[in-house]
GUBA-50262 format. One record per residue: residue in three letters; x, y, z of N, C-alpha, C, O in turn. Coordinates in steps of 0.02 Angstrom, whole numbers, plus 50000, padded with zeros to 5 digits. Layout:
REM GUBA-50262
ALAXYZXYZXYZXYZ;...
END
This chain:
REM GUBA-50262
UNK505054990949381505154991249454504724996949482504585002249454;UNK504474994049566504305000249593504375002249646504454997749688;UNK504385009949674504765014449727504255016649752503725018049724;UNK504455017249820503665020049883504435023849907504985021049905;UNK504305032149933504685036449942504175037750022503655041050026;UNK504535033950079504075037150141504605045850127505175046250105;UNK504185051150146504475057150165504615056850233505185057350257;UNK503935055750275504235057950342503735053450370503285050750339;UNK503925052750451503585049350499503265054250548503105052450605;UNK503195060450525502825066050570501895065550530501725064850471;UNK501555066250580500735064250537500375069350594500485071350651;UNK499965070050551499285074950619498805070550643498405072350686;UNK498805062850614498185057150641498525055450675499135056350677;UNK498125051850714498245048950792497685039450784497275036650821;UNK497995037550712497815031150712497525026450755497485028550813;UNK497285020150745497425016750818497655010450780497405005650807;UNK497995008850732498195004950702498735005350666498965000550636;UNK499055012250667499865014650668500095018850726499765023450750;UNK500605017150745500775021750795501355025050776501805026050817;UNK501395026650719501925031650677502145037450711502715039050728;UNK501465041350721501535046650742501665049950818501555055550842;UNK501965043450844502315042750915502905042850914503275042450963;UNK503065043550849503875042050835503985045550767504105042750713;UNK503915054050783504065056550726504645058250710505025059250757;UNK504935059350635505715061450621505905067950628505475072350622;UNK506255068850636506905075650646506725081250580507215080750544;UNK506455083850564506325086550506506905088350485507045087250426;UNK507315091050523508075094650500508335088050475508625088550421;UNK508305081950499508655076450441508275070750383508505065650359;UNK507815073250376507285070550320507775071550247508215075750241;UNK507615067350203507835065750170507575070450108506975070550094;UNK508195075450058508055081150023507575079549943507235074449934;UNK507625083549907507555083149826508065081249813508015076949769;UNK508565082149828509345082849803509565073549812509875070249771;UNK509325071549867509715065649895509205061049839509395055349824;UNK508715063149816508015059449772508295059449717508015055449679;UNK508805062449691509055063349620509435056849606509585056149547;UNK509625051949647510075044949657509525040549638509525034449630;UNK509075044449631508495035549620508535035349547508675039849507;UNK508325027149534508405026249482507715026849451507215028849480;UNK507775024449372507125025549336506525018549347506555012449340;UNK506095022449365505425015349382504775017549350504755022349311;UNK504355014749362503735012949320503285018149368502925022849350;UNK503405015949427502865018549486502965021549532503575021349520;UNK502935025749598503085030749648502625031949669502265036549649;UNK502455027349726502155029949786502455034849832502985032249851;UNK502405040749862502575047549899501875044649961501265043749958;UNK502285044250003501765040750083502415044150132502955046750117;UNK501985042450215502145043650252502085038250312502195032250313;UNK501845043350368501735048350385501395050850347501115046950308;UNK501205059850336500635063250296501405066550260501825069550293;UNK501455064950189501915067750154501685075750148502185079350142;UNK501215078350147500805085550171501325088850206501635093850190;UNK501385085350258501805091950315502265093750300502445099050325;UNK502775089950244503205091950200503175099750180502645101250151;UNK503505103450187503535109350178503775110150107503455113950071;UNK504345106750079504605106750019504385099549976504775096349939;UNK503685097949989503435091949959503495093949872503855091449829;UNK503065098749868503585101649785504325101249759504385102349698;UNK504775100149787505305100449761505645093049775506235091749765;UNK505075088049803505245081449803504785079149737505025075749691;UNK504145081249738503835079349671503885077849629503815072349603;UNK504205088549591504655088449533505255084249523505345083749462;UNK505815080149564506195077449557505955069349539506155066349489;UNK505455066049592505305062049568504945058849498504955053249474;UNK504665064549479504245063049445504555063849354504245063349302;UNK505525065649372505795065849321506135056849306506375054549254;UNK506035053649373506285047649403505625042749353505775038549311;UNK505165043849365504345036949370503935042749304503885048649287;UNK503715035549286503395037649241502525039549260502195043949234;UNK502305034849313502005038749350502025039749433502315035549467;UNK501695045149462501685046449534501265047749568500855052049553;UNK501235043749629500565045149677500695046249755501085043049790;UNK500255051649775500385051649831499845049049884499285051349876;UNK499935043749946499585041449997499365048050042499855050250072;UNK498855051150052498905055550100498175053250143497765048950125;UNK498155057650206497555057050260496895061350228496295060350238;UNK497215066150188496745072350149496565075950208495965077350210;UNK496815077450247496875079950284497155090950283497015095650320;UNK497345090650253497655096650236497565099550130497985100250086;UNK496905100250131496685099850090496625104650035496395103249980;UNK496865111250056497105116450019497915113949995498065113049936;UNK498305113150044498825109750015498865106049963499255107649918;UNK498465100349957498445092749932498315099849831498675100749782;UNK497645102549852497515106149796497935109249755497975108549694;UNK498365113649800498985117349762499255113549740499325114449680;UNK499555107849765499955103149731499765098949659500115097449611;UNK499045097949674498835094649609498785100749546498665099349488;UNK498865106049564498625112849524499435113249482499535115149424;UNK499845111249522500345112949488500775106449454501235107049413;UNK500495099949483500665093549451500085091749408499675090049451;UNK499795091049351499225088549329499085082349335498525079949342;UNK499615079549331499875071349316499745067349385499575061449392;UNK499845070649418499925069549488499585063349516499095062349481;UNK499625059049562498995053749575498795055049651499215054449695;UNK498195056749666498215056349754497655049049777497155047049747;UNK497935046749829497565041949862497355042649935497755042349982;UNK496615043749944496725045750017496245043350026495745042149993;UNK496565041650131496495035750183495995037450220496005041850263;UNK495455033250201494775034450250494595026150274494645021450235;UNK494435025750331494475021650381493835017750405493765013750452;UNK493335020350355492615019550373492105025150342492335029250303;UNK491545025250356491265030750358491445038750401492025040250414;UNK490835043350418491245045750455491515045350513492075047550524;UNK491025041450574491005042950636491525035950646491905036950694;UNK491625030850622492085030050608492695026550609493005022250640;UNK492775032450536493465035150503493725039050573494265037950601;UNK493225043650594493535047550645493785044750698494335047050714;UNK493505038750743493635035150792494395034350775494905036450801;UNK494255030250718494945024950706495685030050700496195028650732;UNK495655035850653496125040050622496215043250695496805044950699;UNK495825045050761496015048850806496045055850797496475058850831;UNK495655059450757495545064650728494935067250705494835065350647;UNK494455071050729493835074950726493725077050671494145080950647;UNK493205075450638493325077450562493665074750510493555075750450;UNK494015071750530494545069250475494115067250421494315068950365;UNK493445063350426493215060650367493045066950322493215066950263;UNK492735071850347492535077050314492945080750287492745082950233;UNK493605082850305494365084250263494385079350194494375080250133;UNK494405075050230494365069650174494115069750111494365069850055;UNK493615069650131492845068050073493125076250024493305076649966;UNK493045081150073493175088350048493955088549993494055092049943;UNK494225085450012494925084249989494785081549898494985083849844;UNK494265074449922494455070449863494035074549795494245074349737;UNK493275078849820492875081249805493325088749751493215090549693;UNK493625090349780493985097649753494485093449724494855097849703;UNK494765087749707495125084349660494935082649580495195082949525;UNK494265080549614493625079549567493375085049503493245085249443;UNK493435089949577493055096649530493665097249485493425098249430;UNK494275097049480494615100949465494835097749406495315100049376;UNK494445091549382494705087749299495225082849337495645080849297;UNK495315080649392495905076349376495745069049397495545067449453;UNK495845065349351495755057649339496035053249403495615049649431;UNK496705053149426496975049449441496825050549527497235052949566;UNK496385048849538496155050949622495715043049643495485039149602;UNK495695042149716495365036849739495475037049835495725042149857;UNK495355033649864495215032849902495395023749946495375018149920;UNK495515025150001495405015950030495485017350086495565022950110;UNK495465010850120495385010450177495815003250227496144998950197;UNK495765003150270496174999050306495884993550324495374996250344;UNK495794988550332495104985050377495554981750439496124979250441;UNK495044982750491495394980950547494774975950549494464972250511;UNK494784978850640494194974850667493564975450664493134971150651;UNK493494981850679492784984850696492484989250599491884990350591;UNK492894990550553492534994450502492544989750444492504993250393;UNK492584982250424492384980350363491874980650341491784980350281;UNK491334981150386490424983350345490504990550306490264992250252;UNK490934994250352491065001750328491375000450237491155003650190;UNK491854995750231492314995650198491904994150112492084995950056;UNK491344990250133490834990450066490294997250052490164998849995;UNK490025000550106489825006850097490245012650063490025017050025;UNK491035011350089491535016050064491505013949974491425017949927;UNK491575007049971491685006049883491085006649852491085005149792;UNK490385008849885489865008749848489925016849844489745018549788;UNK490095022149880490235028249876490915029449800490815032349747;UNK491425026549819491945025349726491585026349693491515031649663;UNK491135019849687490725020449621490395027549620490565031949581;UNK490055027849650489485033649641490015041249621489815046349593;UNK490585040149642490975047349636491665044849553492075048849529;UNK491535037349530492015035749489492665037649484493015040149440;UNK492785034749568493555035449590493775026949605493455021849613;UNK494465028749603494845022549622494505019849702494195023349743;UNK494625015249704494645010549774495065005349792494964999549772;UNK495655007249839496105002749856495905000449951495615003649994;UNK496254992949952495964991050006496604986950031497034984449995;UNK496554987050108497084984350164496864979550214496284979550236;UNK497364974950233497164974950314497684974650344498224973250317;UNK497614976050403498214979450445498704973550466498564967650474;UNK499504977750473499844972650484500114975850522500044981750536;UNK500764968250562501264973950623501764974250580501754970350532;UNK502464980450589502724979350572503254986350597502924990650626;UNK503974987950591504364991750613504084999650590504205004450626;UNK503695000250524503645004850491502785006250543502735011350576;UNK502365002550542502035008150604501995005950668501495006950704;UNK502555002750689502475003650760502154998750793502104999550854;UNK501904993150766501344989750819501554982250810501904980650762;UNK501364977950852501524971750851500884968150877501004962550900;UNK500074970650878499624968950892499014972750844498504975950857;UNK499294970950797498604971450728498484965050736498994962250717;UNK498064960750755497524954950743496944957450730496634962150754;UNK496814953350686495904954450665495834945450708496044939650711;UNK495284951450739494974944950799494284942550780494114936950801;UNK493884946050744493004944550705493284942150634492984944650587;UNK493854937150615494054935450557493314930850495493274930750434;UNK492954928250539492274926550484492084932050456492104932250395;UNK491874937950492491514942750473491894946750421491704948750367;UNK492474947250451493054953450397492804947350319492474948550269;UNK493064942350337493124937650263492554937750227492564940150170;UNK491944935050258491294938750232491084944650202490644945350160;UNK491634951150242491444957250199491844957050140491634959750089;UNK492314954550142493004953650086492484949950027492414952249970;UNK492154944350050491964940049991491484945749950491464947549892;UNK491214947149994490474951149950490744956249914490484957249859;UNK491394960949937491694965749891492104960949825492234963849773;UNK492204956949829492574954349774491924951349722491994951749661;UNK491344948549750490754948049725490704954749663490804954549602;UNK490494960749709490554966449696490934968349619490694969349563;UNK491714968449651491884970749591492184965149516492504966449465;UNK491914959449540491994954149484491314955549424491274953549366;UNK490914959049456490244960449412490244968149396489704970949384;UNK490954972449396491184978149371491084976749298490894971449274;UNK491224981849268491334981749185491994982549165492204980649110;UNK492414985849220493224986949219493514980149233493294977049281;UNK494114976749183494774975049201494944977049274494664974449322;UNK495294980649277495424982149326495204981349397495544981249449;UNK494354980649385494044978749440494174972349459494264970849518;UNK494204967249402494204958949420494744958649465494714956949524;UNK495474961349421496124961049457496384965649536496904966249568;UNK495764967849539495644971449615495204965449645495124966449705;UNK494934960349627494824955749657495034951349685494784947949730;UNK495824951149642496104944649651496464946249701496554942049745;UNK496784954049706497094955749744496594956149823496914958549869;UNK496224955049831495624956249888495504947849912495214945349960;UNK495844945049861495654936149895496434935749933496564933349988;UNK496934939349881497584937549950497354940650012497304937150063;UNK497194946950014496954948150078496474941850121496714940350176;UNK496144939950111495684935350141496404929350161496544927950220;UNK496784926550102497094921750105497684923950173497934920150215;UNK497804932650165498214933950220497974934650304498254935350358;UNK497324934150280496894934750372496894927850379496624926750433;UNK497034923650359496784916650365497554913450414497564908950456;UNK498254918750382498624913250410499134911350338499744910150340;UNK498844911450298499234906250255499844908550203499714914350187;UNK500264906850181500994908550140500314912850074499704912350070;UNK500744915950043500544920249990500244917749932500424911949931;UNK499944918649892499824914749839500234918449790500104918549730;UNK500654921049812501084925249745501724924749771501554924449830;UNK502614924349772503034926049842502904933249822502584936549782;UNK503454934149889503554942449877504244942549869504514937249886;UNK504674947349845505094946149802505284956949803505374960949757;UNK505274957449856505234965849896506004964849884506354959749879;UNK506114970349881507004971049852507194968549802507794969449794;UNK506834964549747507084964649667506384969649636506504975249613;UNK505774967249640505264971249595505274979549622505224984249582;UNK505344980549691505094984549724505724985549782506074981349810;UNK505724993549786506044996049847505685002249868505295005849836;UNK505925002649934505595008649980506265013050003506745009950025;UNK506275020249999506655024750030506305026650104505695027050116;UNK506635027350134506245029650223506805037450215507275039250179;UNK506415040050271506185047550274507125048850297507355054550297;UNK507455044150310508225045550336508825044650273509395047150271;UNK508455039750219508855039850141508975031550151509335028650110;UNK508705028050199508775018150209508415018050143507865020350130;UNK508925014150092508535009150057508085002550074508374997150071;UNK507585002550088507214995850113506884992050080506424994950050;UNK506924984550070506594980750015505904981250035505464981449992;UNK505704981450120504844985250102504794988450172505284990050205;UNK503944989450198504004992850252503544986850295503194988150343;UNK503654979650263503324975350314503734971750369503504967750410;UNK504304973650364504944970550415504834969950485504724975550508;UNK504804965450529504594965150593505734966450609506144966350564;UNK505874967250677506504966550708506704961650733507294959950738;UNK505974956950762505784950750793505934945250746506164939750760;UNK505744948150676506044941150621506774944350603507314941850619;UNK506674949950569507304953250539507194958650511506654960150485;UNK507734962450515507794969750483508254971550441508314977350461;UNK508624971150399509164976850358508854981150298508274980150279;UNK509154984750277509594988250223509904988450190510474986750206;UNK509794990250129510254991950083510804991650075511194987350055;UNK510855000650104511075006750131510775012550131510185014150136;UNK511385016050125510825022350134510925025650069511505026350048;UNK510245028650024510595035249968511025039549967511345040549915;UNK511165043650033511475047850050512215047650052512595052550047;UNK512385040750062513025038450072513325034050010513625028650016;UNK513195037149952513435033049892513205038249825512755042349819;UNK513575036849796513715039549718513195037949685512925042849658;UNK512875031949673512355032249636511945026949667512205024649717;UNK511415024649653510815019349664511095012349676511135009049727;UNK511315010849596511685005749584512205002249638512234996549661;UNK512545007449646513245004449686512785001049762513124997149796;UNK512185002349783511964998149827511624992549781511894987149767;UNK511034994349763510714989549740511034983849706510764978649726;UNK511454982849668511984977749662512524977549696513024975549668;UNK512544979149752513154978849797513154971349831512684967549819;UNK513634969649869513604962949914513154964249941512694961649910;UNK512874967749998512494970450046511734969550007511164969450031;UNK511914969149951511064968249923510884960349923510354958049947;UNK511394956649894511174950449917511174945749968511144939649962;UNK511214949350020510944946750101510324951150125510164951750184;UNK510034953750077509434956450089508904952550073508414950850105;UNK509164950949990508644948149960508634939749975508234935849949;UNK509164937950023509054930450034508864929650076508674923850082;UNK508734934750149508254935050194507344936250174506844933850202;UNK507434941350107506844941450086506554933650075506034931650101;UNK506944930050037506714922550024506514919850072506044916050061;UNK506674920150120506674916450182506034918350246505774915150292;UNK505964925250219505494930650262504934924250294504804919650255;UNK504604924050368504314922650381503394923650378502914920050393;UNK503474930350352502834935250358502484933050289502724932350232;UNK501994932450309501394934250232501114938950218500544939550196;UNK501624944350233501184950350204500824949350120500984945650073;UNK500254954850132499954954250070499754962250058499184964350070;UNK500164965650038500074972450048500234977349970500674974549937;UNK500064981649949500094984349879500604983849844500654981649787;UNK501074986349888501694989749879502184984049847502594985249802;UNK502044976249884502454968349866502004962749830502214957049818;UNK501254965649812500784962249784500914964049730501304960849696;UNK500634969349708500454972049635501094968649584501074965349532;UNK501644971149625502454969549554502214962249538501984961649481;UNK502234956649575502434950649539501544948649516501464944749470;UNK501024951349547500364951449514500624952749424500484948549382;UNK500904957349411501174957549359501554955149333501534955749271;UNK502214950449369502744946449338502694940049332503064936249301;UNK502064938449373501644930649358501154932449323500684928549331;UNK500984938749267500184939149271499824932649242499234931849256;UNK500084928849211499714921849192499314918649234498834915149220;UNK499604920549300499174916049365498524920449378497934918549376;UNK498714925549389498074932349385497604930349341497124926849357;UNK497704932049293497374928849230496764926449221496204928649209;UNK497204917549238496824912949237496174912149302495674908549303;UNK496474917449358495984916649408495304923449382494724924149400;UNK495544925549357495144932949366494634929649282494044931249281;UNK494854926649237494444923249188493924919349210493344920849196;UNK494114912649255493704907549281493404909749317492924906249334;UNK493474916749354492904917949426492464925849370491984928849394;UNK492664927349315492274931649289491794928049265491234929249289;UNK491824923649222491334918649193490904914049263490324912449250;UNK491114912449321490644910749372489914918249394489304918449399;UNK490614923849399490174927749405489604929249360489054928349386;UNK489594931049309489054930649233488554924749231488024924649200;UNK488854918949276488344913249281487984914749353487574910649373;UNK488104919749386487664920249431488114916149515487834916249570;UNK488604914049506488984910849549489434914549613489914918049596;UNK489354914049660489694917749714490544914749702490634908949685;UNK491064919049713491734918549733492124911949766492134911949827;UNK492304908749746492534903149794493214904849831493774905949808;UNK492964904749904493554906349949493894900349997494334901150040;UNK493594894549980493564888750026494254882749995494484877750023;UNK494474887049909495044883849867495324888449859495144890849806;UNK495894892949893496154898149851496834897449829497214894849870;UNK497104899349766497554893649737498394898749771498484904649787;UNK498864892349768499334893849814499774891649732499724886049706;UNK500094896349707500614897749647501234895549662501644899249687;UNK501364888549647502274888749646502614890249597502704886249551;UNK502914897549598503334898649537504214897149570504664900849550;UNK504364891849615504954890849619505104895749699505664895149723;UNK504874897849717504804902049798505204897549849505164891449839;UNK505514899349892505744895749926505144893149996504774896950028;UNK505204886450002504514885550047504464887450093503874886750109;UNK504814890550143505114892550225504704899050198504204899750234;UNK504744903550154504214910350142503594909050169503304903650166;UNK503364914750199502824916150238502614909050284502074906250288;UNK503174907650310502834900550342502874900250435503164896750476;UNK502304907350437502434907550508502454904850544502614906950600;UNK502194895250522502084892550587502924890650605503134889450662;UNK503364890750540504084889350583504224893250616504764891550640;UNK504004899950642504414905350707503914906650760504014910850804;UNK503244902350755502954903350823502934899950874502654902150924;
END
């Protein structure tokens, strides 16, 4: 199983594709180390926000989690970059991922923040220097930066960091209900050529960063998932108040619940198998949305990996023959999903 721990909804970017930071939390009721000690044991831990940075006692959520997951990463803006340092100085293990939006001019536009790319870059660079492996970088793709978004992964390479990749969605967790990608040929076009890209990697890992880069395409298009999502059995999210949430793609317009809350219970368990859990997860079945996002991709990428597999085999061997990506068949997985999933055209 895996856990994304938002800390807080307070951020120093001024996005234009989250509006988080219009609606920041109460710091006095953010959710402790102490209340983190209820989580159960998982594989993975994402630490996101908001900028988990402004966290004042982001150390003493760390150390707790990181007695929780076997491993841990944190999403940050890199923004606060002496910080980000101390922290990795005193976690070795530590994973950071940080959000650049484009190149610089921009990263800067989009993030709403002067410089930000150059924090950034400076951020990932003093990560670098410092011996530690588990660092990378991604980006969002909207409208205006997917050309950016292949310059950014030709920079990975050159610095032999991770590269993770998005495209924007609406949803309760940032605020917006008007992420459309409106130049959808072009985004898909840049999508194809990066999956081009990293199918002719030498890494594993790269192929299966491909496959995950065709749901994206398959999710700008419109269409149900080629994987379900299955958010509240593989995967849960804590929010910055102690809500257990099966993810952070929930619109209010389709539906919203919870858990409960950590704070208000003895242990993990007594929600997560509670009644209250299974009217979560049968709305999950039902979810209208196709998100295609890390956090509800990656788990069952792994609990189907047979389907992975077989795609990331047949398009490695096209690639080696010299063959471009086929995006015009992209295969739709029935492992038993209920069909009403991601089927927006029933709620529009």
């Amino acid at each position: 199983m895996e856990a994304s721990v938002i800390t807080t909804f307070r951020c120093p970017m001024r996005c234009k594709m989250c509006d988080i930071w219009n609606h920041p939390t109460d710091q006095d009721k953010e959710i402790t180390a102490r209340d983190l000690e209820k989580m159960p044991q998982v594989n993975v831990t994402n630490i996101t926000g908001g900028e988990p940075l402004i966290r004042e006692d982001l150390e003493d959520l760390v150390e707790v989690i990181f007695k929780k997951s076997k491993r841990v990463c944190i999403s940050t803006s890199g923004f606060y970059t002496d910080r980000v340092l101390a922290l990795a100085q005193k976690f070795p293990d530590l994973g950071f991922r940080v959000s650049l939006e484009g190149l610089s001019q921009k990263n800067d536009a989009l993030r709403g923040r002067e410089g930000g790319f150059d924090k950034g870059l400076r951020t990932l660079l003093g990560l670098r220097q410092m011996g530690r492996k588990d660092v990378g970088f991604g980006i969002t793709v909207s409208n205006n930066n997917s050309e950016d978004m292949l310059w950014l992964h030709a920079l990975a390479k050159q610095l032999d960091m991770e590269f993770a990749t998005a495209a924007f969605h609406n949803s309760f967790y940032f605020h917006k209900d008007d992420n459309i990608i409106t130049n959808k040929e072009e985004v898909i076009d840049d999508f194809k050529e990066l999956i081009n890209r990293l199918l002719k990697e030498k890494k594993p890992k790269s192929w299966f960063r491909a496959f995950f880069n065709l749901g994206l395409i398959n999710y700008i298009r419109g269409n149900p998932r080629m994987l379900p999502c299955e958010a509240g059995t593989e995967n849960f999210f804590i929010d910055p108040y102690g809500e257990i949430l099966p993810c952070n793609g929930m619109e209010e317009k389709y539906w919203f619940k919870s858990f409960g809350n950590i704070r208000e219970t003895a242990s993990f368990e007594e929600i997560w198998n509670g009644p209250n859990a299974q009217k979560v997860r049968a709305l999950v079945k039902k979810c209208p949305k196709n998100c295609w996002m890390i956090g509800s991709a990656s788990p069952v990428m792994k609990k189907y990996i047979r389907h992975p597999v077989k795609w990331v085999v047949t398009n490695k061997i096209r690639s080696m023959a010299g063959k471009s990506v086929d995006i015009d068949n992209i295969p739709f997985y029935d492992v038993g999903q209920d069909p009403m999933q991601g089927n927006m055209k029933g709620v529009l």
